[in-house]
C-alpha positions in Angstrom: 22.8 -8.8 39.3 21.7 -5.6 41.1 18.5 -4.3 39.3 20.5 -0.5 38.2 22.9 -3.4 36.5 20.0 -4.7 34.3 19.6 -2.2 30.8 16.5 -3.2 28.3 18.5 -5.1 25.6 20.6 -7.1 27.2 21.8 -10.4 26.5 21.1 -12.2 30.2 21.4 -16.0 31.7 18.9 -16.9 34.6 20.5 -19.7 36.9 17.0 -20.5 38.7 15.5 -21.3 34.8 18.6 -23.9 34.4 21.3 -21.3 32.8 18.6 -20.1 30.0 19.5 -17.4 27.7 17.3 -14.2 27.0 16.8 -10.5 26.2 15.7 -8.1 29.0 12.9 -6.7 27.5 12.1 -4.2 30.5 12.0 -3.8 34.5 9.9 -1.7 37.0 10.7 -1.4 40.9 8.1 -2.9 41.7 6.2 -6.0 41.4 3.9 -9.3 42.3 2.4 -7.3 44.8 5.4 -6.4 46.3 8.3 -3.7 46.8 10.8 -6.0 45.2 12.3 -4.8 41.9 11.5 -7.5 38.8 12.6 -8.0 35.3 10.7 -8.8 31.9 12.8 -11.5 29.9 12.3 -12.7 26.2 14.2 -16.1 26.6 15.1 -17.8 23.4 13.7 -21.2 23.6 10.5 -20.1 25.3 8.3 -16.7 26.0 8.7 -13.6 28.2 8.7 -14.3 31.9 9.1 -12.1 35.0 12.2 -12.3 36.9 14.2 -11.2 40.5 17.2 -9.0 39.2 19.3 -11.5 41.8 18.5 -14.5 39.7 20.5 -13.0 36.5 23.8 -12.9 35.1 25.2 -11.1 31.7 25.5 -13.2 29.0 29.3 -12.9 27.4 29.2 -11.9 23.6 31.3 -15.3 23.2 29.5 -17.5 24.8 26.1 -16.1 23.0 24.8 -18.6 20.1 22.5 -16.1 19.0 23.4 -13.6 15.7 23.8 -10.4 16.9 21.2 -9.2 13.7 18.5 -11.4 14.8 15.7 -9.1 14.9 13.3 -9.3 18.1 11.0 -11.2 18.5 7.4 -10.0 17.5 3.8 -10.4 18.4 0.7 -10.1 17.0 -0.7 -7.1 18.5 -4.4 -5.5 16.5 -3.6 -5.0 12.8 0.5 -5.9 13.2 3.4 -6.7 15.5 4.4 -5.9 18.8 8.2 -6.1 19.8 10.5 -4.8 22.4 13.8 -2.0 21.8 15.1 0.3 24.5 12.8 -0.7 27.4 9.8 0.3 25.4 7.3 -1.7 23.6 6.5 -0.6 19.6 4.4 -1.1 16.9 5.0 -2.0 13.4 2.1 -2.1 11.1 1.4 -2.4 7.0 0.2 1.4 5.7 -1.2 0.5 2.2 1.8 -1.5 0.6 4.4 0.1 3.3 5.4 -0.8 6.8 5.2 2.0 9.3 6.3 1.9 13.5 5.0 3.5 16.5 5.0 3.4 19.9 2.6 0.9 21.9 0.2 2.2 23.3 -2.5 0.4 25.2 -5.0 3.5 25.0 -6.9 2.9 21.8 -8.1 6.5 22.2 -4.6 7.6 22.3 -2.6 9.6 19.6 1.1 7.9 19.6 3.4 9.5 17.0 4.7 7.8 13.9 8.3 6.6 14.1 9.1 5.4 11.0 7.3 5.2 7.8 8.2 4.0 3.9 9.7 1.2 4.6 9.1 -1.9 2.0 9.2 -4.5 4.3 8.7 -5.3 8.1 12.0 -6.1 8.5 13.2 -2.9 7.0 10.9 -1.3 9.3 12.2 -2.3 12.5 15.7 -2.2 11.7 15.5 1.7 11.1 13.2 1.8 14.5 15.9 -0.2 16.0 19.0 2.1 14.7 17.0 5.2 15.7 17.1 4.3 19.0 20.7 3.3 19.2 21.7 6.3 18.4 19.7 8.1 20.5 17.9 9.8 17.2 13.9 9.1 17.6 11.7 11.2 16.6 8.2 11.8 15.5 8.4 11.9 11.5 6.0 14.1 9.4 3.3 12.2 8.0 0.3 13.7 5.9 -2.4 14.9 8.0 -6.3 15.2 7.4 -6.7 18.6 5.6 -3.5 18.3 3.3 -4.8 17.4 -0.4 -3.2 13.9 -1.3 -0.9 14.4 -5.1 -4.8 12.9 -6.9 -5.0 12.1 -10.4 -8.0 11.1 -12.6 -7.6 7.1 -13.4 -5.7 6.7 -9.8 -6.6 3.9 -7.9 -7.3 5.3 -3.9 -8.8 4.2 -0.3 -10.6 6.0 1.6 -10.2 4.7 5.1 -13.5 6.8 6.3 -15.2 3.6 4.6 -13.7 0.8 6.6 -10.5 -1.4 5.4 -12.5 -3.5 3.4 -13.5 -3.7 -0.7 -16.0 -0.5 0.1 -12.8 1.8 0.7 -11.0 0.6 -2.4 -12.0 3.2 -5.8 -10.6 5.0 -8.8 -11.0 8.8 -9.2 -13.2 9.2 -12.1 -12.8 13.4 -12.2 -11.4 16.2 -10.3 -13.4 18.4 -12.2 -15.4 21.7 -10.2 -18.4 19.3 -8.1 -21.5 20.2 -8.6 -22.9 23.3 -6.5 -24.6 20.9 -3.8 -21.4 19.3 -3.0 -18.4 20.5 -1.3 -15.5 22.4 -3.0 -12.4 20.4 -3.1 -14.0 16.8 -3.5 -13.7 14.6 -6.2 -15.5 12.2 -8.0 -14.7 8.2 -7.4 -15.4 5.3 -8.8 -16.2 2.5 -5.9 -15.3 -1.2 -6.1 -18.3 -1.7 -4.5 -20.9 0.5 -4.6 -22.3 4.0 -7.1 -19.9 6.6 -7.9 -20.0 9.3 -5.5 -18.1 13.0 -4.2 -15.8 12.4 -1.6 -13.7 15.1 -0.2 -10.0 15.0 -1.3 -8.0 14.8 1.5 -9.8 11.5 2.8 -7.9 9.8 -0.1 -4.7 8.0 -0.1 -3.2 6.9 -3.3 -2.7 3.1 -3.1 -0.2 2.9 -5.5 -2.0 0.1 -7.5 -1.9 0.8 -11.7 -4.9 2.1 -13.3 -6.9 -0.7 -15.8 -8.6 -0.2 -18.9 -11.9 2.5 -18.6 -14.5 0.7 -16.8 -18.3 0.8 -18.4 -20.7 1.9 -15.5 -24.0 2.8 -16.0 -25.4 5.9 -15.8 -28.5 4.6 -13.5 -26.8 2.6 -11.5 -28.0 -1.3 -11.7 -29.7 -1.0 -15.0 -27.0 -2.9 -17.3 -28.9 -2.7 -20.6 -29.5 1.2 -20.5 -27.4 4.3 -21.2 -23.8 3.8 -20.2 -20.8 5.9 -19.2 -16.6 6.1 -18.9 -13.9 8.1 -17.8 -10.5 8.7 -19.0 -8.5 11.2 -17.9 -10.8 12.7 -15.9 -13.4 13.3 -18.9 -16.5 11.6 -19.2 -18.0 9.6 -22.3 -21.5 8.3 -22.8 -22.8 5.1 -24.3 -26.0 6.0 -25.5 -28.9 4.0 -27.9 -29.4 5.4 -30.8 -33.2 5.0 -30.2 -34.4 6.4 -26.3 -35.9 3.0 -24.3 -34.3 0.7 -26.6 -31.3 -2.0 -25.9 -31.3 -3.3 -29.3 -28.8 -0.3 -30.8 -27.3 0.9 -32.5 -25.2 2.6 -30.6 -23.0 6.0 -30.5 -20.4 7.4 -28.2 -20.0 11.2 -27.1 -17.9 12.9 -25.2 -19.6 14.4 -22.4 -18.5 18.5 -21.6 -18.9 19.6 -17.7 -21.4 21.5 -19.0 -23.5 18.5 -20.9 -22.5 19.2 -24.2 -22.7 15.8 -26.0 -20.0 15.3 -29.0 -20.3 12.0 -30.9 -17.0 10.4 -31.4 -18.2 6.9 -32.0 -21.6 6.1 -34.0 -23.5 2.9 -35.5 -22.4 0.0 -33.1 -24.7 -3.1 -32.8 -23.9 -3.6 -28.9 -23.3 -1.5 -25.8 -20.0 -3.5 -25.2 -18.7 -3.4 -28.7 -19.1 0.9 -28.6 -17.5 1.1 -25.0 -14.8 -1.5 -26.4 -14.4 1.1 -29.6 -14.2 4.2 -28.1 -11.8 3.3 -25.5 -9.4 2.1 -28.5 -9.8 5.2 -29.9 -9.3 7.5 -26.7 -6.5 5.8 -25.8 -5.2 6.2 -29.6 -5.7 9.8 -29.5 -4.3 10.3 -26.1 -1.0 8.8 -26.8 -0.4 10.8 -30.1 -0.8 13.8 -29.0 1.1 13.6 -25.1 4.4 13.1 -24.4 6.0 10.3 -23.0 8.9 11.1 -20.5 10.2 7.8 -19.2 8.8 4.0 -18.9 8.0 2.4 -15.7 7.9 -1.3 -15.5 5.6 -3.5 -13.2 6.5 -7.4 -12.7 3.0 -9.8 -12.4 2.2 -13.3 -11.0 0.6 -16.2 -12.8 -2.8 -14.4 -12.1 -2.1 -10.7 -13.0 -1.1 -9.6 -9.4 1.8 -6.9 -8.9 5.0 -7.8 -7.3 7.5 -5.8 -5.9 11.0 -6.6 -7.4 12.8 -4.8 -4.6 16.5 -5.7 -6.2 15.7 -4.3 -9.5 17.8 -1.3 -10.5 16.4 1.8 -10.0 13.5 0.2 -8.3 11.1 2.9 -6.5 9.1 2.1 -2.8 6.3 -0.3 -5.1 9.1 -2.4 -6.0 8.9 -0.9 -10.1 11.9 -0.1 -12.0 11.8 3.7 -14.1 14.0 3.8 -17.4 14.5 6.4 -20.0 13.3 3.7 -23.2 11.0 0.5 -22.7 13.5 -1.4 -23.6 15.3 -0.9 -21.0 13.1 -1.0 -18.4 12.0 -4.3 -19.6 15.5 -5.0 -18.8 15.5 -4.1 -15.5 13.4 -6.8 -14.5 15.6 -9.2 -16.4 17.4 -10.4 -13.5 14.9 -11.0 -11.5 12.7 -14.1 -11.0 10.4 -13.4 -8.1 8.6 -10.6 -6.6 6.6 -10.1 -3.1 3.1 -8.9 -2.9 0.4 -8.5 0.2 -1.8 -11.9 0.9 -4.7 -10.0 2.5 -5.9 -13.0 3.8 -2.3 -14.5 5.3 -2.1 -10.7 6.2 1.9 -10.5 5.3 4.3 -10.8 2.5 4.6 -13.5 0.3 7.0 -14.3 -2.9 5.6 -15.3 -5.9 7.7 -16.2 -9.4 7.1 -13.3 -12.2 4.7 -14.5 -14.9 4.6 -11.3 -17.1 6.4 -7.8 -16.6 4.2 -4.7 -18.0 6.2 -1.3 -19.2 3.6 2.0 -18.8 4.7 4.6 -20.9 5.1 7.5 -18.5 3.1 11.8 -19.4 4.4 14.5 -18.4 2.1 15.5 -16.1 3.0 11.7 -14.3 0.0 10.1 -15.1 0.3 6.5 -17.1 -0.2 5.3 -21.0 -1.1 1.9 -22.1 1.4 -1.2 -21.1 3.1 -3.1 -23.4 3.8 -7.0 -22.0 6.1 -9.7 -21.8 4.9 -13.1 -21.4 8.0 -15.0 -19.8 8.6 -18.6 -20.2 7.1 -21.3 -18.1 10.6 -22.6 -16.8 
């Protein structure tokens, strides 16, 4: 072949390789030190290699054993996967618990813009990269940008990628009441998973999609377990305080705490700090479902160890992989016909299926925040 007669994509033989087939990946004019024009092949039973245009030949569609839908092939390039499409080399990398795809660059400093984004699996993610640029149709997608306030609600579960990719980035937004004078307007107040509470401007959140748990007890000086305590719900704080000031022994009462520092008691006369935390929050949760209204259920399939998994094939199944139903019962249903879900190994760093253990059914407010599941136990089969 001619080198103007090689495109990236195509389906090639090299006679000096002993007929092997391949996928031109890309070609320059110029190469190993000299004027002559080479060629970058993925061949199928082995790696990329450089090649002289003269030493290949197009592979007919019939004589091809490959599938036509076989995906390229992809390498592990920083935080995800390097392949090949159109004579340029991409990107395709998790984004909380969705794959997104760029363009490669080898600039670390440099801004390269997103391609494709929402996708619920890697696979997905390519695919549209790869139909894209068929049809001529790439193009730089919007994305959220620093500066645009994230849709934040108290009790959501967020990362803050400022802090690293680790357990310190992971929190729960405690409040998004007015911050206190010394801290900047805008920010909100977060739990950590590792770490004090603290104000962290909103826009260097990003919801992570992840179901908000019962109300944590923290304490109110952080690291002294046996003093007063504190929760949030809703974004409104209640205190855990001892009847008696200094003492651990109780009892113990429960007020609600105004932004202000009004204190109203809404719990009294418990022997432990546990068993007052473990009252109240019965009881806010009590009060909080009579008087909202619930506008639609939304169920969440679990593993054996209380893990989410996304059940991508159940009806009416949203980007998590949850199904949304106008009565619990039937979005209990909707998970009926499923028997395995996906989640994100952290450590294996890619997708793996695991069979559903329980499936969860959150009531569903008004103002979209989430009530407290009911659960399924399902079988041992």
């Amino acid at each position: 072949m001619q080198f103007k007669d090689v495109q990236p994509d195509m389906r090639v033989t090299c006679e000096t390789r002993g007929g092997a087939t391949g996928t031109v990946l890309t070609k320059h004019t110029e190469g190993f030190g000299q004027d002559d024009p080479i060629v970058c092949v993925d061949y199928d039973k082995g790696g990329e290699a450089w090649n002289y245009p003269a030493d290949l030949s197009p592979l007919a569609p019939e004589d091809d054993e490959r599938d036509p839908q076989t995906l390229p092939r992809m390498h592990r390039r920083a935080e995800g996967y390097g392949f090949w499409r159109g004579g340029t080399c991409f990107y395709v990398y998790r984004y909380l618990r969705t794959w997104r795809v760029m363009e490669w660059s080898d600039n670390a400093a440099g801004e390269m813009p997103v391609l494709v984004i929402d996708a619920k699996t890697r696979a997905a993610a390519v695919r549209d990269l790869i139909a894209k640029v068929d049809a001529e149709t790439l193009a730089p997608v919007t994305v959220q940008r620093p500066g645009t306030r994230p849709a934040l609600r108290p009790d959501m579960r967020v990362k803050a990628p400022s802090r690293g990719e680790g357990m310190d980035a992971l929190g729960v937004v405690l409040t998004m009441r007015t911050p206190p004078a010394d801290v900047a307007p805008g920010s909100v107040y977060v739990m950590w998973h590792l770490g004090a509470p603290s104000w962290i401007a909103a826009e260097e959140l990003m919801p992570t999609g992840d179901l908000p748990g019962s109300p944590n007890l923290l304490d109110v000086e952080y690291g002294v377990r046996d003093g007063e305590g504190m929760f949030w719900r809703g974004g409104e704080e209640y205190r855990v305080i001892p009847r008696y000031s200094g003492s651990a022994d109780g009892p113990w009462d429960v007020s609600h705490r105004a932004a202000d520092g009004t204190l109203t008691r809404i719990v009294e006369n418990m022997r432990t700090r546990e068993a007052a935390h473990r009252v109240a929050t019965t009881a806010v949760l009590g009060f909080e479902a009579i008087r909202t209204e619930t506008v639609s259920y939304l169920a969440v399939a679990e593993n054996v160890s209380g893990q989410p998994l996304r059940v991508e094939d159940a009806p009416g199944a949203d980007a998590w992989g949850r199904a949304a139903a106008p009565t619990a019962e039937l979005a209990f249903n909707a998970m009926d016909g499923a028997g395995s879900g996906l989640r994100y190994d952290a450590i294996k760093r890619r997708d793996v299926r695991n069979r559903i253990s329980s499936v969860l059914v959150y009531p569903v407010r008004r103002d979209g925040s989430l009530g407290v599941p009911r659960s399924r136990v399902r079988e041992s089969r």
